[in-house]
C-alpha positions in Angstrom: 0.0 0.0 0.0 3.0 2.3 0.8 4.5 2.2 -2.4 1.4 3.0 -4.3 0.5 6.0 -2.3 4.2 6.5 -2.9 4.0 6.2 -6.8 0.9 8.2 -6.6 2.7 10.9 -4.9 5.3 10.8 -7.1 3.4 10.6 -10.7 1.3 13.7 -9.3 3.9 16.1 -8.5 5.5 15.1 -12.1 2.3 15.5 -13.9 1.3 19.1 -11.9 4.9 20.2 -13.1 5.2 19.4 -16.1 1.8 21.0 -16.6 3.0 24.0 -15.1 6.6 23.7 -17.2 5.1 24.1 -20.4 4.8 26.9 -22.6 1.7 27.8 -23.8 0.5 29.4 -27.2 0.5 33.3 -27.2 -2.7 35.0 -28.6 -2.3 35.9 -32.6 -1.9 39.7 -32.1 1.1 39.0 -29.8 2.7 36.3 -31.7 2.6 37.8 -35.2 4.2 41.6 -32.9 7.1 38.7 -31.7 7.6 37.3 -35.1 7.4 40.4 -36.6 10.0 42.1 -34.0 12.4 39.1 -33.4 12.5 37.2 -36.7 16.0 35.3 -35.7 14.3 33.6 -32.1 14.9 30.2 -31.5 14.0 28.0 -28.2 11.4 30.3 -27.5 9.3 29.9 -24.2 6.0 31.0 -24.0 3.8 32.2 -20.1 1.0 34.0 -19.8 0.6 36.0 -16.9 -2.7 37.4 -16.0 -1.7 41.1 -17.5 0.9 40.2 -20.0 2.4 37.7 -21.7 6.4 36.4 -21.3 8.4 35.2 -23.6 11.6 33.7 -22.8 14.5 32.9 -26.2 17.6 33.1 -27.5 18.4 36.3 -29.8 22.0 36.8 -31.6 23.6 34.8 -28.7 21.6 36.4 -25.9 19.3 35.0 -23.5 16.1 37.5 -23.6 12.8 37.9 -22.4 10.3 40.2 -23.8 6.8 41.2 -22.7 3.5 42.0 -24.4 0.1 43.5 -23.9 -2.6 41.3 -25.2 -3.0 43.9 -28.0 0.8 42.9 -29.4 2.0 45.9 -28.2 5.6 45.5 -26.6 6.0 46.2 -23.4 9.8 45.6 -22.6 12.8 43.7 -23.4 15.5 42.4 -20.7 18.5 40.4 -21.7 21.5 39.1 -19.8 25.0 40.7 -20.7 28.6 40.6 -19.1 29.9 43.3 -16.8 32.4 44.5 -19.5 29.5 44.7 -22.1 28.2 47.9 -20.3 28.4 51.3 -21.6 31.8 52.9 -21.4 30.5 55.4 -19.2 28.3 52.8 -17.0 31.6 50.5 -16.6 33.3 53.3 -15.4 30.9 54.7 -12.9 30.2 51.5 -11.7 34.1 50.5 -11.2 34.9 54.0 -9.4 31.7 53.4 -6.5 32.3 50.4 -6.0 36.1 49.7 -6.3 37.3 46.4 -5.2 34.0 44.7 -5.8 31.9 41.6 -7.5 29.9 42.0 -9.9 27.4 39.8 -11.2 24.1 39.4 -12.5 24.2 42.1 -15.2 20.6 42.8 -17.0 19.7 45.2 -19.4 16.4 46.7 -19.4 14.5 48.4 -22.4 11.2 49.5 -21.8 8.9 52.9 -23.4 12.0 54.4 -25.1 14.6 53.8 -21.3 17.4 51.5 -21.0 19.0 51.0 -18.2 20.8 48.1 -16.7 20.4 46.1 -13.0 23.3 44.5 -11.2 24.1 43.1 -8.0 27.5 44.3 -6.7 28.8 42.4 -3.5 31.1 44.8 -1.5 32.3 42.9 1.8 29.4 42.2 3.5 26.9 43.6 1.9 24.9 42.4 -1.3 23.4 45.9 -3.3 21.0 45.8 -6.4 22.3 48.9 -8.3 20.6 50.5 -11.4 22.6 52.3 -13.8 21.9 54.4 -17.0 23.8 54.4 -20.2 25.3 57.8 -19.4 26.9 56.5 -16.1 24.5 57.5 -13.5 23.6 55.0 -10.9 21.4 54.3 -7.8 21.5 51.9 -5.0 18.0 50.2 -5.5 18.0 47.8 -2.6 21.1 46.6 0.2 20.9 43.3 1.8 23.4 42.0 3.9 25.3 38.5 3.1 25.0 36.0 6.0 28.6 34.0 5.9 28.3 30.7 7.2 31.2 29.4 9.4 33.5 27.3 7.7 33.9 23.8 9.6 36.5 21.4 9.0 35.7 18.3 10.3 39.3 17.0 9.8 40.3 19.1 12.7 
């Protein structure tokens, strides 16, 4: 009996995500705006979220995600770049707050006309989510700190 409610368990929590995994078909209007902006897509990905729809793909060798009104109308575009692929002037700023830093986690953002680009930048013991604009201005959007786990060597 055990291992059938055990198989049961199991099959369902497969089934629910792979049901939840899956992309789904975007309405007409904001496929034929996709195909029309993004002709080169492959392994796209699509979600629909109760205001907008997502879609996740690969674009000249960039991991991007775009998002639509259900009219078509773009909303946004965000794609994953390196540090050094910043804006001269962005690099810059960034390098000179935060000297003797990490950075990671670089996103550029395009949305009504404004880019701008998100990063995390680790500086000791803190963790900050900084924005910065193409022309080198920059803002500390959120500061966590970093909780460092004791390092236990149990050959000692």
């Amino acid at each position: 009996m055990k291992k059938i409610i055990t198989g049961l368990t199991v099959l369902t929590g497969l089934v629910a995500t792979t049901a939840f995994a899956k992309s789904v078909d975007p309405n007409p209007s904001v496929l034929r705006a996709f195909q029309t902006e993004f002709k080169q897509a492959s392994n796209v990905e699509w979600q629909e979220r109760p205001d907008f729809a997502k879609v996740h793909f690969n674009f000249n060798g960039s991991q991007v995600e775009a998002y639509y009104e259900f009219n078509g109308e773009l909303i946004g575009t965000a794609r994953t770049i390196l540090f050094d692929q910043l804006p001269l002037a962005a690099l810059k700023a960034v390098e000179n707050r935060f000297p003797r830093s990490a950075f990671y986690e670089v996103t550029e953002y395009s949305k009504g006309g404004e880019l701008f680009y998100m990063l995390h930048v680790e500086q000791g013991s803190r963790k900050l989510a900084v924005k910065v604009l193409p022309s080198g201005d920059l803002s500390v959007e959120k500061k966590d700190q970093i909780v460092k786990v004791p390092y236990y060597n149990r050959n000692q």
